[in-house]
Each structure stands twice: as structure tokens, then as C-alpha cells.
C-alpha positions as CSV (number, residue, x, y, z in Angstrom):
1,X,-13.8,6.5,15.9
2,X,-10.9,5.5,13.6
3,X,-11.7,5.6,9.9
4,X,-9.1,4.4,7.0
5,X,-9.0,4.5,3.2
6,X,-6.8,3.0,0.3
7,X,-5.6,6.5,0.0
8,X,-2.2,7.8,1.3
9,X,-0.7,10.5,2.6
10,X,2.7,11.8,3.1
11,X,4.2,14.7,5.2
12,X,6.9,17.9,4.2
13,X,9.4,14.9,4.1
14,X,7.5,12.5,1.6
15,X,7.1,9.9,4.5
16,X,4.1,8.2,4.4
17,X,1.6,9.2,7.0
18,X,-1.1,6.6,8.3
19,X,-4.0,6.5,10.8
20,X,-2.7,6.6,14.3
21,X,0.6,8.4,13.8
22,X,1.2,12.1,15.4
23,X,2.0,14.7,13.0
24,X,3.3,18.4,13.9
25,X,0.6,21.1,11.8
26,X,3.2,23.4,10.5
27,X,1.1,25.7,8.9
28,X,-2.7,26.4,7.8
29,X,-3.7,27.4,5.0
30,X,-4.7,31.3,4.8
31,X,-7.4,30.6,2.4
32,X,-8.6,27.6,4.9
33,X,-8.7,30.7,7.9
34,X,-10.5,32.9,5.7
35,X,-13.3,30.8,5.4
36,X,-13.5,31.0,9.4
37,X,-15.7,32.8,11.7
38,X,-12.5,35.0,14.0
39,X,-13.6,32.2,16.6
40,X,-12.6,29.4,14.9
41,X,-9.7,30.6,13.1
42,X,-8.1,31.5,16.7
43,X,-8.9,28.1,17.3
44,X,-7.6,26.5,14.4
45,X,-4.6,29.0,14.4
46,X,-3.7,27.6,17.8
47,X,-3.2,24.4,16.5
48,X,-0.3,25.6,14.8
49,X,3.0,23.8,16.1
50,X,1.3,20.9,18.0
51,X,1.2,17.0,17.7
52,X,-1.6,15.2,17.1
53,X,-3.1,11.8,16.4
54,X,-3.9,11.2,12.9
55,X,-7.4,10.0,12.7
56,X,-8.3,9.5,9.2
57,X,-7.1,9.7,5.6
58,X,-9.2,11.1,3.4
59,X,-9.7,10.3,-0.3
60,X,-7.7,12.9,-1.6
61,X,-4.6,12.1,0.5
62,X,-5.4,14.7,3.0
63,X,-4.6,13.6,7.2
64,X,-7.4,14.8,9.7
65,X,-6.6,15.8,12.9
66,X,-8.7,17.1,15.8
67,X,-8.0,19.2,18.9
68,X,-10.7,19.8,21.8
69,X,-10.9,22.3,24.1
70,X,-12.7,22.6,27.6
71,X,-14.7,25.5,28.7
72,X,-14.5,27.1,32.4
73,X,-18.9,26.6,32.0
74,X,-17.6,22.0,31.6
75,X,-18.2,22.3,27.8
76,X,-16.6,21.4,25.1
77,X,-15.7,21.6,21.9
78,X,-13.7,20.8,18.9
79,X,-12.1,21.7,15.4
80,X,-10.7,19.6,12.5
81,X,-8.5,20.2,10.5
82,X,-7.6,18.3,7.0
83,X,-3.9,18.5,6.2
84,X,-2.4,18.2,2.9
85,X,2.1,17.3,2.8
86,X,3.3,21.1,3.5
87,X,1.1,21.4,6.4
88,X,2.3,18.0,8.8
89,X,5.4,16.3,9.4
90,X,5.5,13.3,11.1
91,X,6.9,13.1,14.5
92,X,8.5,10.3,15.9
93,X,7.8,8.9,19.3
């Protein structure tokens, strides 16, 4: 599901970020961890230093990503994460 608003976003550079473009999480926010169970901030920790799709911009400018992860029992599941301009930079193809 791709979703889309009037906002915008932009990355550590200032380049604009849009649905569909990969961005590198460069950091998350400690406060954003805190709020975690230790499961899912290991989770969301691990998504520290990888590319990903954006898949929405949300209306506060922030650029949603999503990671999913495979179980050895063929389940699965998934974390989002909402990043704001110090957390992404955009990654050319």
C-alpha cells in the first residue's frame, strides 16, 4: 500500500524526500527506543544503517519506513519507523 500527502520531507542534506525513494536510517531517536519493549527496540535498533523504501509521508513531514523479518517457526513480522531530516539521507540508485 502506497500512501502520499501534500506534505514534504527532506533528509540530513535538505533534499526532498518522496514516496518510493530509499533512504539510509542514520540514527533513532533514544527517546523513540525508550518507549520500546527490549524486543522491539533490538528490532528497530537493527534498522540502523540500512536502505529502505519510503512508503509514506506523513503530515508532519516525517518519512515511514518498514522492515520485516522472518521467523525460523514461517512467521513474520514487522516494525515502522517514522523519520524526521537527521534520521534519513537519501540514497541514490
Amino acid at each position: 500500500m502506497t500512501m502520499t500527502t501534500d506534505s514534504e520531507a527532506r533528509d540530513v542534506n535538505g533534499a526532498v524526500v518522496r514516496v518510493g525513494m530509499r533512504v539510509r536510517v542514520l540514527k533513532i531517536s533514544p527517546s523513540v527506543l525508550s518507549e520500546l519493549p527490549e524486543s522491539e527496540a533490538e528490532c528497530a535498533r537493527s534498522m540502523e544503517g540500512e536502505v529502505f523504501e519510503v512508503y509514506e509521508i506523513d503530515e508532519w513531514g516525517g518519512a515511514w519506513v518498514e522492515k520485516w523479518w522472518r521467523t525460523d517457526e514461517g512467521t513474520s513480522s514487522s516494525h515502522s519507523l517514522g523519520l524526521g531530516p537527521t534520521q534519513m539521507q537519501v540514497v541514490s540508485d
